[in-house]
N, C-alpha and C positions, 0 to 999 in steps of 0.2 A: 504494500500500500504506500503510494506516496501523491505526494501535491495535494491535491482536491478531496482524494480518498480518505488520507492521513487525518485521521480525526482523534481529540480528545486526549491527544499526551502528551500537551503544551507545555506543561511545567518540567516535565519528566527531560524532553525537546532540549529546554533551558539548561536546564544540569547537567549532560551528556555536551553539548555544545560547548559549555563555559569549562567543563573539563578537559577537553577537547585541546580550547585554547591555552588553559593556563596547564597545558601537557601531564596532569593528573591522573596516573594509574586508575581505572573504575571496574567492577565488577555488576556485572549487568544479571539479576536471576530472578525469576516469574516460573510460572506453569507451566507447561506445554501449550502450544498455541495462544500465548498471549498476548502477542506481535514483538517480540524482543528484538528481531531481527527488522522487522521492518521500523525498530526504534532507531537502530544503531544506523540502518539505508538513509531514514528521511534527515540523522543527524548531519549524516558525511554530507548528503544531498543540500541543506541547507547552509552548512561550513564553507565548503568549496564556493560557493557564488561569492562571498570574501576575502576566503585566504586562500592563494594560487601559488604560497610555497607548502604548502603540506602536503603529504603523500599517505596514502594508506593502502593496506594489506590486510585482505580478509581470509579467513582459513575457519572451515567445520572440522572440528575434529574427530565428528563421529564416522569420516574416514579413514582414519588412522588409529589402527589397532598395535603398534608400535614406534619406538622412536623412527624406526630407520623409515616408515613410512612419512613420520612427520618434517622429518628433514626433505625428502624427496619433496613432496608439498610445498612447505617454505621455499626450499630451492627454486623450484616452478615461480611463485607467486613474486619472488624477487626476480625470476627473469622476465620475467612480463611485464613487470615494473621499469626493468633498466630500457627493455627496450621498446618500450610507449611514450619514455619520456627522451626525447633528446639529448640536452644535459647531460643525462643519467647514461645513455647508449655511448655517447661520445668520449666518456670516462672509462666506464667499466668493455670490458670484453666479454665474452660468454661466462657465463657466473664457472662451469663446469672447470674454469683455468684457477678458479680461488678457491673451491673447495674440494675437498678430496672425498671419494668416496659418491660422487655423484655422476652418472653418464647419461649423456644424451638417449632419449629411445624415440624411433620413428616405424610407426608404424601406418601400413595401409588402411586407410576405410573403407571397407567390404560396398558400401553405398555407393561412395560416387569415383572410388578408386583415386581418393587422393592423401598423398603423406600426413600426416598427423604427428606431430611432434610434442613431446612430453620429456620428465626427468622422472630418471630412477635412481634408485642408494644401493650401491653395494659393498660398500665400506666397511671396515671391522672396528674401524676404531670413531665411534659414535660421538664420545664428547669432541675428540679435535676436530672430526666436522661441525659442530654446534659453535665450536669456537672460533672456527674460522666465519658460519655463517653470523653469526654476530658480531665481527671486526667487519664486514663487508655492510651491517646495517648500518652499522657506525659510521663508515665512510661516507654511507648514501645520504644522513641525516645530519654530515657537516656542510651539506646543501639545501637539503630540505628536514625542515621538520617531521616524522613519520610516528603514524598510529597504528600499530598492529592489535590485529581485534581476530581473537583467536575464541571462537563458539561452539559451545556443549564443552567446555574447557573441562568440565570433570571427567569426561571420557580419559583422562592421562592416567588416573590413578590405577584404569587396566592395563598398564605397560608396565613392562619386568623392570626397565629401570627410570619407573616415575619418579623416585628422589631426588635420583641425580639428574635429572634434565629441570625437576622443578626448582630445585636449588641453582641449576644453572639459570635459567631463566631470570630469578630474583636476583643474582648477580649482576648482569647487566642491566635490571631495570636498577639495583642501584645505582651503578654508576654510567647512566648514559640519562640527560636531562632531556635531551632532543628526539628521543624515543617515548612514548608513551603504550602502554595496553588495556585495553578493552578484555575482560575476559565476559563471558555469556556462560550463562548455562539455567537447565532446568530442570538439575535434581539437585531442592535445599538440604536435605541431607551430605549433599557431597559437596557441595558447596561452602560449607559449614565446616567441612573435615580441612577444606582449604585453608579457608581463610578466615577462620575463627578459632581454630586447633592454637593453641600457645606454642607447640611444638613444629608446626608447619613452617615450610619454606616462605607461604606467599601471608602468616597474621598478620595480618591489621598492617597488612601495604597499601592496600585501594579504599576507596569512596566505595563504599557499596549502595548501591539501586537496587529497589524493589520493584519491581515490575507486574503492577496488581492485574487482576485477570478482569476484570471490568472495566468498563468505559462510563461515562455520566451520563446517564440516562437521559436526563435533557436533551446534550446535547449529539448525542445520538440518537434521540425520536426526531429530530430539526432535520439532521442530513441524512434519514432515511427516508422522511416524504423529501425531503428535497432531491435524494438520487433518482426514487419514483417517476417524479415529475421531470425531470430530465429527461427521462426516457420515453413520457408519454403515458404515463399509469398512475393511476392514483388510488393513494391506500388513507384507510380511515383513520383516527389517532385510538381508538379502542383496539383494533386489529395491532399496530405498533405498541401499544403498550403491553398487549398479552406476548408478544413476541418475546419483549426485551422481560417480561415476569418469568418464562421462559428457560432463558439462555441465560436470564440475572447479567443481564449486556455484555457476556462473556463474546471477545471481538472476533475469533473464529469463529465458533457458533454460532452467532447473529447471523453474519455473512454467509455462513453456508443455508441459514434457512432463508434466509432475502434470495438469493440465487435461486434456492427450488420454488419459490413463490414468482419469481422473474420468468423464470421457463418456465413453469406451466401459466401462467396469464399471457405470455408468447404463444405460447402453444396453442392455446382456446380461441385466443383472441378475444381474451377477458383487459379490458383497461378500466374496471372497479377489482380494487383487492380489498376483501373481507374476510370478517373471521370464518366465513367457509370454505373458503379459497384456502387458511391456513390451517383447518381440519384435514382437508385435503391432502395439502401437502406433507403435515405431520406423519400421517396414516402409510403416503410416499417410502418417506424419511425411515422412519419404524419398518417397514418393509423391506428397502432395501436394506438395513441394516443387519433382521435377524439373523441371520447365517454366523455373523462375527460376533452379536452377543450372546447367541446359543454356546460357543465355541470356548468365549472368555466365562462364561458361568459353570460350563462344565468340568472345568480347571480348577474351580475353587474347592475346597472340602465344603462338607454337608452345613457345617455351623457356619462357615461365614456366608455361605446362601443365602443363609438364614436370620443371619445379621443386616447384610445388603438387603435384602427384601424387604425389611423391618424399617431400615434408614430411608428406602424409597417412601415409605407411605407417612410418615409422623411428620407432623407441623414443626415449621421451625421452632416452637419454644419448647416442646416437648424433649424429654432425654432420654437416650438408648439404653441406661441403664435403671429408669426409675421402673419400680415395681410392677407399676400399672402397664408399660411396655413392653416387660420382659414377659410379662402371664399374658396380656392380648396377643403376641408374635409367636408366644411359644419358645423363647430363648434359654437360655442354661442361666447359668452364674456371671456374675457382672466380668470375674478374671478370663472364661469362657469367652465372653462377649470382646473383653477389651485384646486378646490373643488372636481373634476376627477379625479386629479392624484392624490390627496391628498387620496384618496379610493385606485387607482392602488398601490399605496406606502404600505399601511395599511398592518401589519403584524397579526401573523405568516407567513400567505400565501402569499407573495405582488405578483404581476404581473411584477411591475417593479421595480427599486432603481436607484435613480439618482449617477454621476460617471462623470468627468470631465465636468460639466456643460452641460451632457445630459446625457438622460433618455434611459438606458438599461432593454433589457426583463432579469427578472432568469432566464428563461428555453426560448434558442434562437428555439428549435424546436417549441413552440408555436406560436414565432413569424412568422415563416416557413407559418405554418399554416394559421395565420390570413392574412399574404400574395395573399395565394390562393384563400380567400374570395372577394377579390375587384377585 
């Protein structure tokens, strides 16, 4: 999402901007789809129209299941760098002549049968390439400023030698002021282990950002009739407020059910959308879905079934473990219960995350779903 689309994380905007400038290390962590990435796109997006000596380098690292992968990566993403930018090409020579351990690979495209060019690592000795690619950032950044923003950052703690690259890491963010990082990620649990542990490489280095799973309702009911109307359709404000009750303005969610409400008022040649128009498409929604929550419920043991089913139906003020809910659901002992949620929680995948002293679905269409079941 960005320009027009980008809505609602103005202040959020501000603070990732102004960290930006004054090259302050940030930790960026939220939920799963709660636009972190398109925080960090619309920040660079709106940075750049200003400042035309900074340079930045993006990297997921839920591609890299080891260091030698993530060197290869970085290598890539600093040659693409040196040679986009003039300056930078006219300086530097192929990165593969400064660091060791890294070769060219060109392979054909089965499509249009044309070369393809990439890096690969085949080095043994891991830190001295680290080290070397880090004298080479250094270099690039006594010309330009540079932000390396490196997302899902907790993914490193599955590599054999995560200490030592993280401990390298914080070594040069000491000592290089003209470098800055962005790290992202979206399991607080591991996030936590980073950079709240007393014992960690990266404690209480960065500004930390929260990155809440909702948007203001406001003004997200404003730019959903107003995207409406842009396109020629028009939606009621009852219909948009049951939406966002819904999804609880969670910004993936919302959008994915705005889109099935879009295509099928496309589709009919419906240009009123109402709350039957959004039964409809829920009923859609839910259907295409069951296969993957049959599949994820089946997974669970018997009690936490039986706990999530329990969580689907109770009012928000009500609690999972007072009396009256445990004998309506049918549930065991509260340590029973709280041993359930403790698996609902359990990441990558959770079912749910706790959030004002109750317990919300990730995905409110599952909960739609288990709904139906009782």
């Amino acid at each position: 999402a960005k320009d027009e689309l980008f809505i609602g994380r103005e202040d959020l905007l501000k603070h990732l901007n102004s960290n930006i400038e004054l090259m302050q290390n940030t930790t960026l962590y939220g939920q799963r789809k709660v636009g972190k990435s398109s925080l960090i796109f619309e920040a660079i997006r709106r940075f750049k129209k200003s400042k035309d000596k900074h340079l930045f380098i993006n990297l997921d690292l839920t591609v890299c299941n080891n260091s030698g992968k993530f060197i290869a990566l970085l290598s890539q993403a600093i040659e693409n760098l040196i040679s986009s930018h003039k300056p930078l090409s006219s300086q530097f020579q192929k990165i593969y002549n400064f660091i060791s351990g890294i070769r060219p690979i060109v392979i054909i495209d089965p499509i249009n049968g044309e070369p393809q060019y990439s890096i690969g690592f085949d080095g043994d000795d891991k830190t001295k390439s680290l080290e070397e690619m880090f004298r080479l950032l250094e270099s690039i950044s006594n010309k330009f400023k540079l932000t390396i923003i490196l997302d899902e950052f907790q993914s490193i703690l599955d590599w054999d030698d995560s200490d030592s690259v993280q401990w390298q890491i914080r070594s040069h963010m000491q000592k290089n002021k003209t470098i800055n990082y962005i790290f992202a990620g979206s399991s607080q649990s591991l996030i936590n282990k980073l950079f709240y542990e007393n014992k960690g490489a990266f404690y209480r280095s960065t500004d930390i950002i929260f990155v809440n799973d909702s948007i203001d309702p406001i003004i997200f009911a404003k730019w959903i009739k107003q995207r409406f109307q842009k396109a020629g359709y028009e939606i009621d404000n009852e219909t948009i407020k049951t939406i966002l009750d819904i999804t609880l303005t969670h910004p993936y969610y919302t959008q994915k059910l705005l889109y099935h409400l879009w295509r099928e008022a496309r589709e009919i040649k419906n240009r009123k959308i109402n709350l039957e128009s959004l039964q409809i498409v829920l009923r859609e929604i839910i259907t295409m879905e069951t296969n993957i929550y049959q599949e994820r419920l089946a997974h669970l043991a018997k009690n936490s079934q039986q706990v999530l089913l329990a969580i689907s139906q109770i009012d928000s003020g009500e609690k999972i473990y007072s009396k009256v809910i445990i004998k309506k659901y049918q549930l065991k002992t509260p340590s029973t219960i709280q041993k359930a949620i403790e698996q609902l929680k359990s990441e990558p995948m959770p079912f749910i995350f706790e959030q004002d002293d109750q317990y919300r679905f990730e995905d409110p269409f599952f909960k739609l779903w288990l709904q139906t079941m009782v």
